[in-house]
NUNU-616673 format. One record per atom (N, C-alpha, C): x, y, z; residue in one letter; atom name. Coordinates in steps of 0.05 Angstrom, whole numbers, plus 32768, in hexadecimal, padded with zeros to 4 digits. Each point is the difference from the previous one (the first is absolute). Example, Ala and Ser with C-alpha at 12.3 -4.5 7.8 and 13.67 -1.06 7.14 Angstrom:
<pts>
PT     x     y     z  type  atom
PT  8108  7F8E  809C     A     N
PT  7FEE  8018  8000     A    CA
PT  8012  8018  8000     A     C
PT  7FF9  8015  7FF2     S     N
PT  8010  8018  8001     S    CA
PT  7FF1  8016  800E     S     C
</pts>
This chain:
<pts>
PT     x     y     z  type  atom
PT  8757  7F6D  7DC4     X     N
PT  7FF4  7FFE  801B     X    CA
PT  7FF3  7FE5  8003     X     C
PT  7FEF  7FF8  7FE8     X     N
PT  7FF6  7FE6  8002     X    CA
PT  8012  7FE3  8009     X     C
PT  801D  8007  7FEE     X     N
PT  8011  7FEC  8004     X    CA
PT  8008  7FFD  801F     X     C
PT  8005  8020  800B     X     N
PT  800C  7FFB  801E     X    CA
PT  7FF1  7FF5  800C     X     C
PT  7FE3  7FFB  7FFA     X     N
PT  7FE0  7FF5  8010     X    CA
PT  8005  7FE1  7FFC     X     C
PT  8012  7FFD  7FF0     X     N
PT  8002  7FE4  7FFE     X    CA
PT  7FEA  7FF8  7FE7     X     C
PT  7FF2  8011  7FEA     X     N
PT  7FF3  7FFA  7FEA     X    CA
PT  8004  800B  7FE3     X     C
PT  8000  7FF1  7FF0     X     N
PT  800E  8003  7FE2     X    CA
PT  7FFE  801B  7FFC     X     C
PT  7FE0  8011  8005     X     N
PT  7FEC  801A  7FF4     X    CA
PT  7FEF  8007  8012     X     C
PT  7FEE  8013  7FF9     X     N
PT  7FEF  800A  8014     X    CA
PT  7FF1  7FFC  7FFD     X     C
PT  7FF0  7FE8  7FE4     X     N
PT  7FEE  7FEF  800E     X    CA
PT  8002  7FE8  800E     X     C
PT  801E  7FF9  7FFE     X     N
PT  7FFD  7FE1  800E     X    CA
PT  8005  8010  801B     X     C
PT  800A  800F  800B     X     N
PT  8007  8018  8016     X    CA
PT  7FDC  7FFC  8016     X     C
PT  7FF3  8011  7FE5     X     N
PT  7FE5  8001  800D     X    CA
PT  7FDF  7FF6  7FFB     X     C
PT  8011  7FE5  7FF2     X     N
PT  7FE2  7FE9  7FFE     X    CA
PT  7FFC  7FEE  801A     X     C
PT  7FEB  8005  8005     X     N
PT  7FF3  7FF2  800F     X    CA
PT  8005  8003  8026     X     C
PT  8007  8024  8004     X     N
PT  8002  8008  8010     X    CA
PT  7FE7  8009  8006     X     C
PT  7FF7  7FFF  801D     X     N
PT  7FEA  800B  8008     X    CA
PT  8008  8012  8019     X     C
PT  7FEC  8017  7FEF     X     N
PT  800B  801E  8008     X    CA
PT  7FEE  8008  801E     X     C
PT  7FFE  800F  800A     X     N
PT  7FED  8001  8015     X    CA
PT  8008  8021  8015     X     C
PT  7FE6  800C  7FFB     X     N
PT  7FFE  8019  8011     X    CA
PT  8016  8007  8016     X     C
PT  8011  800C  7FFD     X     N
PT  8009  8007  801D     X    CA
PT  8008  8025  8000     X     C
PT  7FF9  8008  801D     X     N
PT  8000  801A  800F     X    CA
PT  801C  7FFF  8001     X     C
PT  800F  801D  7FF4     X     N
PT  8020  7FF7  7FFE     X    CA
PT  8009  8021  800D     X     C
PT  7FE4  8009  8014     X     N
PT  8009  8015  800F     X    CA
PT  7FF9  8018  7FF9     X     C
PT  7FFC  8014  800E     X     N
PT  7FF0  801D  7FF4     X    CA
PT  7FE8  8001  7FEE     X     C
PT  7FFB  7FEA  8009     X     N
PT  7FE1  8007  7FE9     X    CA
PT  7FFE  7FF9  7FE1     X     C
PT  8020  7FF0  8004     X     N
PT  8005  7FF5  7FE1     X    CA
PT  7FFE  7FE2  8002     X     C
PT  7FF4  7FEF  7FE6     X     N
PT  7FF7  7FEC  7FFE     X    CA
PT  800A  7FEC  7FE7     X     C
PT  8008  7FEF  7FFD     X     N
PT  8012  7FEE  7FEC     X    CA
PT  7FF2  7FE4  7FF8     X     C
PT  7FFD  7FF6  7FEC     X     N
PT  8006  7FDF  7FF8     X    CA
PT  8016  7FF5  8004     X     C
PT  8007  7FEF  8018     X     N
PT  801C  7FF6  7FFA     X    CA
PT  7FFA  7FE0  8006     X     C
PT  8018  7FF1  7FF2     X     N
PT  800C  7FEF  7FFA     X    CA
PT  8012  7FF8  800A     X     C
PT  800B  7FDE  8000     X     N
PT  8018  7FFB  8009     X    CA
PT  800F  7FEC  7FF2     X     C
PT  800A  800D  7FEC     X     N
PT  800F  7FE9  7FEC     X    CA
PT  8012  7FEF  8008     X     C
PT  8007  7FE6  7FF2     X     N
PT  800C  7FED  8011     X    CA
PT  8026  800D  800B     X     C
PT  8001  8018  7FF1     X     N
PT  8017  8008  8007     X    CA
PT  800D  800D  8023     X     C
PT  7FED  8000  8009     X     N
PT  7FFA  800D  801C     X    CA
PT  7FFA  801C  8003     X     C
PT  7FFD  800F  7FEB     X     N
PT  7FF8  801A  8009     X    CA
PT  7FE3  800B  7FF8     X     C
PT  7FF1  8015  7FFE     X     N
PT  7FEE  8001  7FFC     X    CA
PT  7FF5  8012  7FEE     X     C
PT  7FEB  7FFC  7FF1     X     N
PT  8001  8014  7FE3     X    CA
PT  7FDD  8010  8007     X     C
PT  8006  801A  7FFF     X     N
PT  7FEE  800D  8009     X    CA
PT  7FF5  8012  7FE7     X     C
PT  7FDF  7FFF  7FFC     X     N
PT  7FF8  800F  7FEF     X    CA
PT  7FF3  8015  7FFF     X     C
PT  7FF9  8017  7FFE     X     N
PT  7FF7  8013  7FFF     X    CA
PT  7FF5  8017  7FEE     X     C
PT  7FEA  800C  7FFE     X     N
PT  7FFF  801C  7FF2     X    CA
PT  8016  8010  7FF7     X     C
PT  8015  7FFD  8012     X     N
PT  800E  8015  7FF8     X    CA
PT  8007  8015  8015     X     C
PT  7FEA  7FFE  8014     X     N
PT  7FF5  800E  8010     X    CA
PT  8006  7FF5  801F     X     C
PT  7FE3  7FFF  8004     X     N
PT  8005  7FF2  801D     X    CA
PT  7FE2  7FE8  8001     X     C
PT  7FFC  8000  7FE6     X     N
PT  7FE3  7FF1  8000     X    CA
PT  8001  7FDF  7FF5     X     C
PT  7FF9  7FF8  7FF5     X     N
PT  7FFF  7FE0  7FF3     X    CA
PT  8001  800F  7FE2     X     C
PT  8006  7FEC  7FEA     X     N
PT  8008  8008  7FE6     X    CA
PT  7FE1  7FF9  7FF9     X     C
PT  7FF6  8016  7FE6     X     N
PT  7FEA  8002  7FFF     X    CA
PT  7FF9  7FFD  7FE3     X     C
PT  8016  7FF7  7FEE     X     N
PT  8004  8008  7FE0     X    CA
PT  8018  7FF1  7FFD     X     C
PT  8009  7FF5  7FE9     X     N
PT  801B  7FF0  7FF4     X    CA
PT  8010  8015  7FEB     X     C
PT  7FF3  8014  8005     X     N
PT  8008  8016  7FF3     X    CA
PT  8013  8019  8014     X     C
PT  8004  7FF9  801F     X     N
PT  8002  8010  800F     X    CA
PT  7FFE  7FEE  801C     X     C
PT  801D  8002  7FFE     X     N
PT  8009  7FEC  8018     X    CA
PT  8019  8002  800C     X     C
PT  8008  7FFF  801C     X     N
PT  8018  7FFD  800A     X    CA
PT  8008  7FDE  800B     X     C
PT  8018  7FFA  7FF2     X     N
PT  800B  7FEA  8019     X    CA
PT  8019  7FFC  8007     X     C
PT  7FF8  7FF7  8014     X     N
PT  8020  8001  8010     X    CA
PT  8008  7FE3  8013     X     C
PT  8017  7FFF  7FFF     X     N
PT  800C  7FEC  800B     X    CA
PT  8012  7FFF  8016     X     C
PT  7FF9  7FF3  801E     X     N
PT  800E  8006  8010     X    CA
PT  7FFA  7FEA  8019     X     C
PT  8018  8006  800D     X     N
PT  800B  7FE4  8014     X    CA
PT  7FE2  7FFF  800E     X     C
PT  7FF8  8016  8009     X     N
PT  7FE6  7FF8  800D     X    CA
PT  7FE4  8014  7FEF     X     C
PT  7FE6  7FF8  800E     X     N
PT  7FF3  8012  7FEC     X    CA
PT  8000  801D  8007     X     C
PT  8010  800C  8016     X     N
PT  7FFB  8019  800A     X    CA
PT  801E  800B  7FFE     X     C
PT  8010  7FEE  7FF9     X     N
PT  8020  800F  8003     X    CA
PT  8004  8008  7FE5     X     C
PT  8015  8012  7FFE     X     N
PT  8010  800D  7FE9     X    CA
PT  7FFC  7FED  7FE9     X     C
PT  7FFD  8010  7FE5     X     N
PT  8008  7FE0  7FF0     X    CA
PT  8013  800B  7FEB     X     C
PT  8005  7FE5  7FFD     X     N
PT  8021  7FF2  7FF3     X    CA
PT  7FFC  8000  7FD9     X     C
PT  7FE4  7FFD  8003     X     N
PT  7FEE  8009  7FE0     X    CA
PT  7FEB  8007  8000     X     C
PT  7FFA  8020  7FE2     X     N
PT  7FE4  8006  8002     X    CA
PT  8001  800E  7FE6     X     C
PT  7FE6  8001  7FEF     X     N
PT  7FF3  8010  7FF3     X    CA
PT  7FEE  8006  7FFD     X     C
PT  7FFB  801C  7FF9     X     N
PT  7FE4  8010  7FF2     X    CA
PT  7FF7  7FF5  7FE6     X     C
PT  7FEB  7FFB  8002     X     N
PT  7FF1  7FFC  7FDB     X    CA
PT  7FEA  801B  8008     X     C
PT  8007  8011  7FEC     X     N
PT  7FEA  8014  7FF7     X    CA
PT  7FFA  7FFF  7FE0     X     C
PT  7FE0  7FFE  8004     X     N
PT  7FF4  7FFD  7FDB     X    CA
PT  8010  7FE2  7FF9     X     C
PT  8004  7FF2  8012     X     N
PT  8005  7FE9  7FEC     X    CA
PT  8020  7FFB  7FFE     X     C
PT  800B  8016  7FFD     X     N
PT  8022  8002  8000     X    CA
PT  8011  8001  801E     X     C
PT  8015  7FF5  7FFF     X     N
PT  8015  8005  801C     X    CA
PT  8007  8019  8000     X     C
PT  7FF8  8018  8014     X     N
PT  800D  8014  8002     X    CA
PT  8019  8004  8014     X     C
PT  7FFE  7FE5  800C     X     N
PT  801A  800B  801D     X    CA
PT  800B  7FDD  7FFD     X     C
PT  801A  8009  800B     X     N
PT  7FFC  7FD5  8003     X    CA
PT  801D  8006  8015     X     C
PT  8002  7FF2  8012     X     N
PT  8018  7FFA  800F     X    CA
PT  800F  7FEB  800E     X     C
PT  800E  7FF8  8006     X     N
PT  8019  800F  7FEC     X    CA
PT  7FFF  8007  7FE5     X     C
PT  800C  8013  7FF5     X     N
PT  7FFB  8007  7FE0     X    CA
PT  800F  7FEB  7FEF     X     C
PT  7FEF  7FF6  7FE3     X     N
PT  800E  7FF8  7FF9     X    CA
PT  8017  8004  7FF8     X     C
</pts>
């Protein structure tokens, strides 16, 4: 996913992006980003809240910050529990 972003990994992917609050509808709320690839990388609880722990996190990737996305995973406890497309 990093490569289709146009970056080697997922930290050259997501250094030196600055993230910023957005209302992404129903009462759910995101960190998102806009990597130089054109789409936008959205972070979350998991939930519908802002990520609150590095232990327990959702992210996802998508043309805009509110549309379908094209990439995402769950980290629960630290580990990937979901990831999509599968590897």
């Amino acid at each position: 996913m990093a490569r289709r972003e146009g970056a080697q990994d997922w930290a050259d992917l997501t250094h030196g992006l600055t993230f910023t609050g957005q209302d992404t509808g129903g009462g759910c709320t995101a960190l998102v980003a806009d990597p130089p690839g054109g789409h936008a990388l959205s972070l979350t609880n998991g939930d519908s809240r802002f990520p609150e722990t590095l232990q327990d996190f959702y992210v996802g990737v998508a043309p805009t910050a509110i549309k379908e996305e094209t990439f995402s995973l769950f980290v629960r406890g630290g580990v990937v529990t979901e990831l999509f497309p599968a590897a």
